[in-house]
C-alpha positions as a Markdown table, in Angstrom:
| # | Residue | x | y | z |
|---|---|---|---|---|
| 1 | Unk | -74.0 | 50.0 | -34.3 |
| 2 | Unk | -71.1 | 47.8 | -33.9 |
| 3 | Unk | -67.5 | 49.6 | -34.3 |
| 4 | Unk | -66.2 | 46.6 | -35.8 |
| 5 | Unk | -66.6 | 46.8 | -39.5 |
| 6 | Unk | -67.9 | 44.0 | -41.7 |
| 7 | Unk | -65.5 | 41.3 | -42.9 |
| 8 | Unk | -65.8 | 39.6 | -45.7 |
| 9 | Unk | -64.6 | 36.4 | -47.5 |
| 10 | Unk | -61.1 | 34.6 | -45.7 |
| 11 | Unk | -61.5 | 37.2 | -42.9 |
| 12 | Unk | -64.4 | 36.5 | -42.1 |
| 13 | Unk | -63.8 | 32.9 | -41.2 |
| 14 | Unk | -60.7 | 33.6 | -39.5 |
| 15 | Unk | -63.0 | 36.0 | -36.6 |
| 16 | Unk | -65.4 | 33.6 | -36.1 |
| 17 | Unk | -62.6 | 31.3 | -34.8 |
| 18 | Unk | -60.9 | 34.1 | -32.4 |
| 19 | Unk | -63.0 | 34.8 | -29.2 |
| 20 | Unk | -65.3 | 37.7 | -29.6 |
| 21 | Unk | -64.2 | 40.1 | -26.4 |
| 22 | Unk | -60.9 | 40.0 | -24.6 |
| 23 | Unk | -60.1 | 36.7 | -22.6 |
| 24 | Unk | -58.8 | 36.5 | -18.8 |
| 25 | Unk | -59.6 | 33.0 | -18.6 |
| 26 | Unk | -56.5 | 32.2 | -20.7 |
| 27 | Unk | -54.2 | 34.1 | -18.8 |
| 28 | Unk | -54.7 | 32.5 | -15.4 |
| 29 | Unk | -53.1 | 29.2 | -16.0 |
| 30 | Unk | -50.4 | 30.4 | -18.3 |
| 31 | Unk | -49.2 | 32.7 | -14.9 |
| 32 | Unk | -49.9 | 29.8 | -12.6 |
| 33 | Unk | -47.3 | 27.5 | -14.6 |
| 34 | Unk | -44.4 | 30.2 | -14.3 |
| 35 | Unk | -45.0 | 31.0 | -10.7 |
| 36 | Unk | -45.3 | 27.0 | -10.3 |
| 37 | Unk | -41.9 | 26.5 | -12.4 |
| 38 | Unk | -40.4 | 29.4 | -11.0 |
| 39 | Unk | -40.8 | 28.8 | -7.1 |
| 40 | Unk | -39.7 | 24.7 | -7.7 |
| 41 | Unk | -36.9 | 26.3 | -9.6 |
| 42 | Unk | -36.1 | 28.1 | -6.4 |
| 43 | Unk | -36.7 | 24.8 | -3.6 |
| 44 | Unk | -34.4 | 22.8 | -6.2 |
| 45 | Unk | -31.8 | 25.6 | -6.2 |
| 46 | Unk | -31.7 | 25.8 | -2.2 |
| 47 | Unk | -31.9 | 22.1 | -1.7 |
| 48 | Unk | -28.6 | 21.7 | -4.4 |
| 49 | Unk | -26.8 | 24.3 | -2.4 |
| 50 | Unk | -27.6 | 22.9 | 0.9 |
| 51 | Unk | -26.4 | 19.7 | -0.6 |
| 52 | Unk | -23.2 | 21.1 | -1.8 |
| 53 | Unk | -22.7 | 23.2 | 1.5 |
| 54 | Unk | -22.9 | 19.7 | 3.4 |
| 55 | Unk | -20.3 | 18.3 | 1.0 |
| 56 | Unk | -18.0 | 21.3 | 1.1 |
| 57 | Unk | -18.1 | 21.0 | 5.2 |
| 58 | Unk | -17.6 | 16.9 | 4.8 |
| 59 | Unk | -14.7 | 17.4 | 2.6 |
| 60 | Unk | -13.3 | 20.1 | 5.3 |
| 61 | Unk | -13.9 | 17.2 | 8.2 |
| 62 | Unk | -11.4 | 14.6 | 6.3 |
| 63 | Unk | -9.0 | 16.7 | 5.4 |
| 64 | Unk | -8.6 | 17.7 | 8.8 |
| 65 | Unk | -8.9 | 14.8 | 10.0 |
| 66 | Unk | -5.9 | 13.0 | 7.2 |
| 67 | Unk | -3.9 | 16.1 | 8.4 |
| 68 | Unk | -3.8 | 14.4 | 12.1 |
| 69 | Unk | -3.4 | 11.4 | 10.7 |
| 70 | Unk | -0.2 | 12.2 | 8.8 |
| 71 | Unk | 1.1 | 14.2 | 11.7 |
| 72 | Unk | 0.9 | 10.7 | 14.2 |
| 73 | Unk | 2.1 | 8.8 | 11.4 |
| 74 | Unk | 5.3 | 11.0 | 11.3 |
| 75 | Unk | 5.5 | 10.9 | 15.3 |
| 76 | Unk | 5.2 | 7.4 | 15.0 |
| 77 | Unk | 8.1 | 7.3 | 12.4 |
| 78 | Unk | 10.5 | 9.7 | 14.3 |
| 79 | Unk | 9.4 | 6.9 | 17.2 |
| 80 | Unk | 10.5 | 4.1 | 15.0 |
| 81 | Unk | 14.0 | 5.9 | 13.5 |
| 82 | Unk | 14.7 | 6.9 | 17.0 |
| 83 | Unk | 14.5 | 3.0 | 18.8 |
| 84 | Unk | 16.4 | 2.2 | 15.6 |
| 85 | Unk | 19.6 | 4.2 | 15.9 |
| 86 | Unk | 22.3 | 2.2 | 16.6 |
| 87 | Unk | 23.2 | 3.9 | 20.2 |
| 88 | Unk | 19.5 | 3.2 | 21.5 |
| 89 | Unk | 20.4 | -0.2 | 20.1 |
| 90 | Unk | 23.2 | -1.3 | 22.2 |
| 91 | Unk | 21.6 | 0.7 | 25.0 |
| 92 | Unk | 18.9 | -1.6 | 25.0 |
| 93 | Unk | 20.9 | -4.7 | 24.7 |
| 94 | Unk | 22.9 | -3.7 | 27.2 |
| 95 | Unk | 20.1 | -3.3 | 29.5 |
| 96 | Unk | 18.7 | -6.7 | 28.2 |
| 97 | Unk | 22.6 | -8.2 | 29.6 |
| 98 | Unk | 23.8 | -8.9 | 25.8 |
| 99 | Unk | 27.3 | -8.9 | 25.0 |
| 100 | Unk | 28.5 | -8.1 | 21.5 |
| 101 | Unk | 29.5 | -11.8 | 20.3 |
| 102 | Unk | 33.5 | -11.5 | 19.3 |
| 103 | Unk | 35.1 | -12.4 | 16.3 |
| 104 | Unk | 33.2 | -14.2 | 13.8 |
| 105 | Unk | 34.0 | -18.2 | 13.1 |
| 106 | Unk | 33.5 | -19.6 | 9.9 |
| 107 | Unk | 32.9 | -23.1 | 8.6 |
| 108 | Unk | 34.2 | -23.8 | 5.3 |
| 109 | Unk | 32.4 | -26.5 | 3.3 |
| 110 | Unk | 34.5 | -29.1 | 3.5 |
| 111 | Unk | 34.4 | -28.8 | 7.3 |
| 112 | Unk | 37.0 | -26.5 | 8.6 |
| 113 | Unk | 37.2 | -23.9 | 10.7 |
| 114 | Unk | 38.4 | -20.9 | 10.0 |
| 115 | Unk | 38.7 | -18.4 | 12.5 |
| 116 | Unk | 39.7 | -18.7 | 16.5 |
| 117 | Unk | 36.4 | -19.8 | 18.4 |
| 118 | Unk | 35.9 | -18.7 | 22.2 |
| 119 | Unk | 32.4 | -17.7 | 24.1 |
| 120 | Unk | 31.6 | -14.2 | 24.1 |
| 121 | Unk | 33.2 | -11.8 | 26.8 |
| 122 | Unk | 31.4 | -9.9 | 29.8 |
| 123 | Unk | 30.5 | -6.6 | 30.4 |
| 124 | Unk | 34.1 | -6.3 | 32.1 |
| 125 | Unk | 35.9 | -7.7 | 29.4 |
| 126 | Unk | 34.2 | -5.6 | 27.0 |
| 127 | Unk | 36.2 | -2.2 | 28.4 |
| 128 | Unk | 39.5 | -4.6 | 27.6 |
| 129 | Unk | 38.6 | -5.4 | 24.3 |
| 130 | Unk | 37.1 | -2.2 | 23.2 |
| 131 | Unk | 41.2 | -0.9 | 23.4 |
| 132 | Unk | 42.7 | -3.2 | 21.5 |
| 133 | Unk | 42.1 | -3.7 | 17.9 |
| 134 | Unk | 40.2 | -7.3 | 16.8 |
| 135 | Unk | 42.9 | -10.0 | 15.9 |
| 136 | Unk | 43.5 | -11.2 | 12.2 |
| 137 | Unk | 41.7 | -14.1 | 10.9 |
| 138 | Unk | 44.0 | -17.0 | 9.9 |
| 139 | Unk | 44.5 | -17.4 | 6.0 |
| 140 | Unk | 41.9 | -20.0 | 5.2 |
| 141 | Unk | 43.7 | -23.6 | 4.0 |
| 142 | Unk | 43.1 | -23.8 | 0.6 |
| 143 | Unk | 39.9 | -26.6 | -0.5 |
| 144 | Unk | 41.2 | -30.0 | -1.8 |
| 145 | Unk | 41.2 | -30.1 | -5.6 |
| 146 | Unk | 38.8 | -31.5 | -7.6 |
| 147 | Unk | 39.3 | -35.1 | -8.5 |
| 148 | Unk | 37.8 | -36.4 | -11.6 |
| 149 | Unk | 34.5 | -38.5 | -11.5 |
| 150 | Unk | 34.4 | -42.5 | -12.0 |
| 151 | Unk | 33.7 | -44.0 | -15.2 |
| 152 | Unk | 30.5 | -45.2 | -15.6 |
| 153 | Unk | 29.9 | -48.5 | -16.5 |
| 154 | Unk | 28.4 | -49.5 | -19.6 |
| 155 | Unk | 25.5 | -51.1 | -20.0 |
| 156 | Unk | 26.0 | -55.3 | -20.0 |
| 157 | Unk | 29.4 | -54.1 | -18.9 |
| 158 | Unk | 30.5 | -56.8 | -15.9 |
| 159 | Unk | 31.2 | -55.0 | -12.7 |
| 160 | Unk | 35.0 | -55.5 | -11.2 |
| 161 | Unk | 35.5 | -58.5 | -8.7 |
| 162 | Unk | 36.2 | -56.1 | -5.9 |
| 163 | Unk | 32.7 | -53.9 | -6.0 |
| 164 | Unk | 30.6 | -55.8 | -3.5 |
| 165 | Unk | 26.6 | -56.8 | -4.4 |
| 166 | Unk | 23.7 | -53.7 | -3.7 |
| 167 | Unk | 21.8 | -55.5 | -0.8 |
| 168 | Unk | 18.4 | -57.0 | -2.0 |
| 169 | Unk | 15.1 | -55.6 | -0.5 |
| 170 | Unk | 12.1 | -58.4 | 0.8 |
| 171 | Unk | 9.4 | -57.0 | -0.4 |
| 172 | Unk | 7.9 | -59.5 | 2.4 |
């Protein structure tokens, strides 16, 4: 005899729909799909930190690498402030056999000079000059005042007898 016992009515129909003995069959692709999704799980864990390992040394690179830029740039600048100082300057100039240039001369717009011009001295002259203190400029003349502009003629207005005739152009 069976040791199930007999079913009857809704029962019934529900066990003929569930398998009679116990099923393996159903069980071996269920564990296949986790072991499946759990070892790609793993791969794309390794291959993201590989990926961010190779990033993190990348990152290390360039920022060693902008640290030896911005140490020659500073060389470079300490370079640049030292040719700049104003001793290195005449130095070199002197080397170069430039003379400083003297008092300054000015032209004032109406065409006067103001100021004493000469030519520049030599190195000799330069040891005589550097005791002395520069000479005064002369007081500028004062510019000539402003005289008041012509009338302009009027239209049909007839010009004076003195003014003499704008010269004609041939277009020839």
């Amino acid at each position: 005899m069976s040791k199930r016992p007999q079913l009857r009515g809704r029962a019934a129909r529900l066990s003929r729909l569930l398998p009679a003995g116990p099923s393996q069959a159903a069980r071996t692709p269920f564990m296949l799909l986790v072991v499946l999704l759990l070892g790609g799980g793993l791969i794309t864990l390794l291959l993201l930190n590989s990926s961010l390992n190779e990033g993190s040394f990348q990152l290390s690179r360039l920022k060693k690498e902008t640290q030896e830029l911005t140490d020659e740039e500073q060389q470079l600048q300490r370079d640049v402030d030292e040719y700049a100082a104003p001793d290195a300057l005449q130095r070199r100039a002197r080397e170069l056999g430039m003379v400083p240039g003297g008092d300054p001369v000015f032209l004032n717009p109406d065409g006067t000079v103001r100021g004493v011009p000469g030519a520049a001295a030599g190195p000799s002259a330069l040891r005589e000059s550097a005791a002395r203190p520069p000479a005064p400029l002369p007081p500028a003349p004062l510019p000539p005042a402003p005289q008041a502009p012509e009338a302009l003629p009027t239209p049909g207005a007839v010009p004076p007898p003195s003014a003499k005739p704008a010269p004609t152009t041939s277009g020839r």
